[in-house]
N, C-alpha and C positions, 0 to 999 in steps of 0.2 A: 418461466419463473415468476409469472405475474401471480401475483398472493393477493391480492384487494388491492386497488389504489390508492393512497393516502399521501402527502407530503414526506419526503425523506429528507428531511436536512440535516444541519449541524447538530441537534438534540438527538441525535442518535448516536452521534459518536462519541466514546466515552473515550479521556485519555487515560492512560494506564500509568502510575509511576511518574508523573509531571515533575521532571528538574527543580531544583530548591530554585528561588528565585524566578519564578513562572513567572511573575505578574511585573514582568522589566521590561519598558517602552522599546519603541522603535519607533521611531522618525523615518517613514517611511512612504513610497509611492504601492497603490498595492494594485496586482498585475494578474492575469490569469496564462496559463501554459495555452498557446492555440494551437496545437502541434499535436501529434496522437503521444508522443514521449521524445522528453527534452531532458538530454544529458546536462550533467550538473557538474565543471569542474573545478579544482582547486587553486586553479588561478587561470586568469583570462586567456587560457589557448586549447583547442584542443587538443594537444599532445600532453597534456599533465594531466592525472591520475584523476580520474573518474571517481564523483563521492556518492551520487547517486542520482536518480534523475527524478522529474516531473511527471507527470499524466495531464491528460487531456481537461483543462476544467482547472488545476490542481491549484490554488491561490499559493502567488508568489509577492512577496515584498522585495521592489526596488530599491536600492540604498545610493546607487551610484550608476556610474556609466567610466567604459574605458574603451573610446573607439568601437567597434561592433558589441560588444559586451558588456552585461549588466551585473553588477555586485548584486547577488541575491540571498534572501533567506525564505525557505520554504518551509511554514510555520507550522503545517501538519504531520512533518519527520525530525520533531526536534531530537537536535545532537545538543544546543543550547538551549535554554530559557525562550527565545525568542524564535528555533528554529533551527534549520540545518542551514546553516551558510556556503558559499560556493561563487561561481560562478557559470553565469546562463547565455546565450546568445540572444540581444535583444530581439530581433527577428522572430525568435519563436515565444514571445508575449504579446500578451494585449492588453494594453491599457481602457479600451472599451466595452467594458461588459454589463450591457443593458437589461441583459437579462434576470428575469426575477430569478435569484440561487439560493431560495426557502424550499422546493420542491422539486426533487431531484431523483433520477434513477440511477443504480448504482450497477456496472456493467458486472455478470456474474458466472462469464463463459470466458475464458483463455481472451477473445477475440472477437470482440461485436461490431458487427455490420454497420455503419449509419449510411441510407440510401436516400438519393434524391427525392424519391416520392415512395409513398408506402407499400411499396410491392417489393417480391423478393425478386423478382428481374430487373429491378430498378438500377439506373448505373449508382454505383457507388463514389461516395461525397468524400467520407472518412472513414478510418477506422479508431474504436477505443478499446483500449485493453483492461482484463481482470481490473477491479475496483475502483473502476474510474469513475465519477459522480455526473451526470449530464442532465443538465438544468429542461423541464420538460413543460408545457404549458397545455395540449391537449394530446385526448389517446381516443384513437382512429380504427375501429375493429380490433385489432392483434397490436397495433402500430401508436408507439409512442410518438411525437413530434419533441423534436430537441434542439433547443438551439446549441450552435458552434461560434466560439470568441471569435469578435471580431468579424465574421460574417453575416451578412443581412437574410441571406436565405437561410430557414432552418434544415434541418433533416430528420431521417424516421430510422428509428432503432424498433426491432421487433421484441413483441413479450417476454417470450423466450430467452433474450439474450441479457435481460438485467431483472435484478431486483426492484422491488416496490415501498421498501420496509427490512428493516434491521432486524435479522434473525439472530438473539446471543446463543451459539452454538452448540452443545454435546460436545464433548472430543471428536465422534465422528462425522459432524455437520465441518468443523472446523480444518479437518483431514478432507474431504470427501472434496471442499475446494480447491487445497493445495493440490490435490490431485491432478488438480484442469491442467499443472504446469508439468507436467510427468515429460522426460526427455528437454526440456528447453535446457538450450545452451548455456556453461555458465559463464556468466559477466559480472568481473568488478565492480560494484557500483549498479546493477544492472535491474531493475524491476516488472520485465515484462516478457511475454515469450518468448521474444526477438534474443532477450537474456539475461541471465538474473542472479543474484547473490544468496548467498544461505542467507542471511538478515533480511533481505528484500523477499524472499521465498516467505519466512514467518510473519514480517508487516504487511504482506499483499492478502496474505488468507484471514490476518486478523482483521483488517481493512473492514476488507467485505462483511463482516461479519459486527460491524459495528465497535470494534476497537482499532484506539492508535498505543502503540507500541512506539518506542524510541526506535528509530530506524537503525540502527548498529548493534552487532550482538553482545560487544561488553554492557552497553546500556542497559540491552532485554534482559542480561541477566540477572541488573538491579528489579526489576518488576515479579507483581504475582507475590504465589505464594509457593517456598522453596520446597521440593519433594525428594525424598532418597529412591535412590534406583529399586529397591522392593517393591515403593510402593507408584510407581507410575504407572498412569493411565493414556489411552490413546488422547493423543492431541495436546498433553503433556510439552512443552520445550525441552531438550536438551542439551548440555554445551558441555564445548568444549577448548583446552588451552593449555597449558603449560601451568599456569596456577590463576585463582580467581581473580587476580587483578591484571591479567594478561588473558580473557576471552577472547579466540580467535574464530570460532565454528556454532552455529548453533543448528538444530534440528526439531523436529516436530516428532514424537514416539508415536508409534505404529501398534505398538502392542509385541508381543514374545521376540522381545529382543533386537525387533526390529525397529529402525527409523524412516523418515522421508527425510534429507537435506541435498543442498546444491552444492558441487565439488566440482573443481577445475577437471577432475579426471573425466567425471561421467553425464555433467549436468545434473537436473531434476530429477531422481531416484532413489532407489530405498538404498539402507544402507547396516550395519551389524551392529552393535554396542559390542560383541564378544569380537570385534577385528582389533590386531592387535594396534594401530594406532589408534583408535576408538577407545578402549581400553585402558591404555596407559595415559592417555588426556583425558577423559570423562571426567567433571566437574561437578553432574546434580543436574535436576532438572527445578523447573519453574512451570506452577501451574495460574494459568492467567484468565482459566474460567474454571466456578463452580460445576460440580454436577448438577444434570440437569439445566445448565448450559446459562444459570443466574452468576449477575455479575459480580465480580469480587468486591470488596472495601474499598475504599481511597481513591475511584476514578474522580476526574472531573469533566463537567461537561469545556470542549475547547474553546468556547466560545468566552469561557470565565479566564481564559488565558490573557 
């Protein structure tokens, strides 16, 4: 997947739809995820309800501290203005992130390798998942060199396994990734193969692909541009609920009738619009990239956040 080298940073990601009041402070310590993925819950234990988690790299704001646990908000899945709020286990942050995060590669396989030295026999360091960003300083043959939060030694992720540069997608560039998560379990809260929600399913392919999306699907389905079932195209959202102010389900159209969404029955797979609970909840679909795969009206870049 190596396209030319260039910097990948924060100017590529455009947000989609930014909450009224975007530009509301935080007083805040700011942290990065060291951990390949860091579940996020609703109050400081892990037995309460999983809101969604982190990735590897992923910038977190500390607000607080309760005993092992940190009051966080993760400013790149805003649910608010400032962010998705939660709670994190202090352990899996790092307050020391030296490294330069202007120039970054953005993992673009289900599950990418980082090995101790640039070989594919090399033991393995970490792993990071689908659209995780990993801050890079030189490139080695095939072999990127990436640093890891909080550790002094870096490691090597292969070409192959990440992006170089923000491709804005076709419908089927956008499809052709969500793909990579075909069969993953599904999880509440869940973002990554290990397992993942319908709403995490659609923010993880727009990710890669150089958009952020509000991480939950009543949010997605304030975003874009709104489409009737006629006329969709592949790579299209669609949702679904009981009525528009209650979205419980979103999906990604496939083209003749068919979807891709995450469901408690089956995980990551396709799925009917003519089934009949499909049918009797269908809501309208949201288109959040132009044809030809140019970006819509109203992004901003997140860093104007």
């Amino acid at each position: 997947m190596h396209l030319g080298v260039q910097a990948l940073g924060c100017a590529c990601l455009t947000v989609l739809g930014c909450l009224p009041g975007a530009t509301a402070e935080v007083r805040a310590r700011e942290a990065r995820v060291a951990v390949s993925v860091a579940s996020v819950f609703a109050s400081p234990t892990d037995q309460a309800e999983r809101v969604t988690q982190g990735l590897l790299w992923e910038r977190v704001l500390v607000l607080g501290q309760k005993g092992p646990w940190s009051r966080v908000l993760l400013p790149d899945q805003y649910r608010t203005p400032a962010g998705y709020p939660g709670w994190m286990l202090s352990r899996h942050l790092s307050l020391d992130t030296p490294a330069r995060l202007d120039q970054v590669v953005v993992v673009g396989v289900a599950r990418a390798v980082v090995r101790v030295q640039p070989r594919p026999d090399s033991p393995v360091l970490s792993v990071a998942w689908l659209s995780s960003r990993l801050p890079w300083d030189r490139l080695e043959g095939e072999w990127f060199r990436v640093a890891l939060p909080g550790r002094k030694e870096p490691g090597w992720v292969h070409e192959s396994e990440v992006l170089t540069r923000c491709r804005p997608p076709h419908g089927a560039d956008l499809l052709e990734t969500a793909w990579r998560l075909k069969q993953t379990p599904y999880l509440w809260g869940g973002m990554t193969p290990l397992g993942i929600d319908c709403s995490g399913l659609v923010y993880t392919a727009c990710k890669v692909h150089g958009r952020l999306l509000p991480r939950d699907a009543d949010q997605q389905f304030q975003v874009g541009t709104p489409v009737e079932e006629a006329d969709l195209r592949p790579g299209d959202l669609v949702f679904f609920g009981p009525d528009s102010d209650h979205i419980d389900h979103v999906g990604l159209y496939l083209g003749e009738g068919l979807f891709l969404d995450a469901s408690g029955r089956k995980g990551v797979d396709q799925s009917r619009l003519d089934d009949f609970k499909a049918r009797k909840t269908f809501l309208g679909g949201r288109r959040v990239f132009c044809e030809g795969g140019q970006e819509l009206p109203g992004g901003q870049d997140p860093a104007a956040r």
